[in-house]
Structures are given as structure tokens and as C-alpha cells.
C-alpha positions in Angstrom: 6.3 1.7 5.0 3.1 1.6 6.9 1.1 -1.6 7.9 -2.5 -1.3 7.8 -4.5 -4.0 9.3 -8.4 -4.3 10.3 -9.0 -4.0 14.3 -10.4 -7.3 14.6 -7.2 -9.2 13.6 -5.3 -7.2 16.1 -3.7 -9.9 18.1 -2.6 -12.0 14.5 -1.3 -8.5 13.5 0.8 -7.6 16.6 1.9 -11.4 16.7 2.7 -10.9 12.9 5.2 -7.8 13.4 6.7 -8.9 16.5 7.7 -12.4 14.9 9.0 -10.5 11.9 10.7 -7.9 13.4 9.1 -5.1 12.0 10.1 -1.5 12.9 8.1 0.6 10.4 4.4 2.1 11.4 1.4 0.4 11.7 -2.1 1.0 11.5 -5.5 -0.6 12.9 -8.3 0.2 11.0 -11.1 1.3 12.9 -14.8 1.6 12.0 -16.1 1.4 9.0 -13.6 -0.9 6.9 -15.5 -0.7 3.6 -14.9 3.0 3.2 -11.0 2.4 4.3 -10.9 0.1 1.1 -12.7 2.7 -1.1 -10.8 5.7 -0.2 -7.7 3.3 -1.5 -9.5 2.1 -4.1 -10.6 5.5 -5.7 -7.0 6.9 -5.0 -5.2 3.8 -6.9 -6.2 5.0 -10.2 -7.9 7.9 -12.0 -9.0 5.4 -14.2 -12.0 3.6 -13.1 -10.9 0.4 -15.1 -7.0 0.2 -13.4 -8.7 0.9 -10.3 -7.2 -1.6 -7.3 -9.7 -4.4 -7.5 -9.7 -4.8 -3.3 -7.5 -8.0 -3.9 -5.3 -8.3 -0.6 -2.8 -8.4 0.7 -1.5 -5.2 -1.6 1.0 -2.4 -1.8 1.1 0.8 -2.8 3.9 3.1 -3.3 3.3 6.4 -2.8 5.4 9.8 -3.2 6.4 12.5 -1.5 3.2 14.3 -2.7 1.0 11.5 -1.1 -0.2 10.5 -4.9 -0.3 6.5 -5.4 2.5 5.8 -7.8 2.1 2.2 -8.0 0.3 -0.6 -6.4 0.3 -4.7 -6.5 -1.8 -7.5 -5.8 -1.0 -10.1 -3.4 2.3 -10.9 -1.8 5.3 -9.6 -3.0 9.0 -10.1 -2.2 12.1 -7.8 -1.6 13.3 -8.0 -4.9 9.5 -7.2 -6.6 9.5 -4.5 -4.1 12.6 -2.6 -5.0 11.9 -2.6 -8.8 8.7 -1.4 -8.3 9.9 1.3 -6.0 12.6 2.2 -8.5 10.0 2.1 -11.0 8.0 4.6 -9.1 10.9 6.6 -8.6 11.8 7.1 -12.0 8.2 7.8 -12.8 8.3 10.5 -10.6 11.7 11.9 -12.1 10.2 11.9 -15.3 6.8 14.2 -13.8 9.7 16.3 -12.0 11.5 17.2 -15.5 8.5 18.0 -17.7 
């Protein structure tokens, strides 16, 4: 898991993950925050129309490979979470076996 937040909200951020208790990385992003969200955007989805439509908060699950597997929309839940993981997973059986 990696947390990535914009620089500006820094203090709601570190506030956020203390309160939580969050142990995993996470990231500030620095500079210019549009291209940040178009790097994601382009790697969401080969597909221009599945692309991720910038909606936050969002997760993506990603692979050993560093390939976007899956990605949501808004907030999610633990149980959302590890279907979509297992999903993912799966997915990435399947790829392995062909």
C-alpha cells in the first residue's frame, strides 16, 4: 500500500495517518500535480474510454510487474478491497498460465 497525497494538504495528511494508525508508505506529491494525475490516468487503462476519470479519492492495485490491474473510484472498504485484490490476483493467474 502506498498513500499518495498533494504537498499542500501535508499537515491533514500526516494528521490523517497518525489518527489511523497507518504503517504502510506514503507519498507527497511534489510539483506539478496535473501531470501526477496523468501519468495515473494514462497507466489505468490502455483503453482511452476505461481510462481513470481523475475521480478521487481512488485505488489502484497493481502487480508485481508494476502494471495497473485494477482501480476504483471513491472510498472503498476492507471487504471491497480484498475482492478486488483477489480479483486482481486471479487475473494475473490467468496471464501467468496462458
Amino acid at each position: 500500500m502506498i498513500s499518495a497525497d498533494n504537498e499542500a494538504d501535508e499537515d491533514l495528511v500526516r494528521s490523517f495517518l497518525i489518527e489511523t494508525g497507518v504503517s504502510f508508505e506514503s507519498a507527497l506529491v511534489k510539483g506539478d500535480q496535473q501531470k501526477f494525475v496523468e501519468i495515473w490516468q494514462e497507466l489505468s487503462s490502455d483503453d482511452p474510454n476505461k481510462r481513470w476519470s481523475m475521480g478521487l479519492p481512488a485505488t489502484f492495485v497493481i502487480d508485481s510487474e508494476g502494471r495497473v490491474k485494477s482501480f476504483m473510484i471513491g472510498g472503498t472498504n476492507e471487504r471491497e478491497l480484498i475482492a478486488t485484490v483477489k480479483k486482481a490476483m486471479a487475473s494475473t493467474l490467468d496471464t501467468a498460465r496462458d
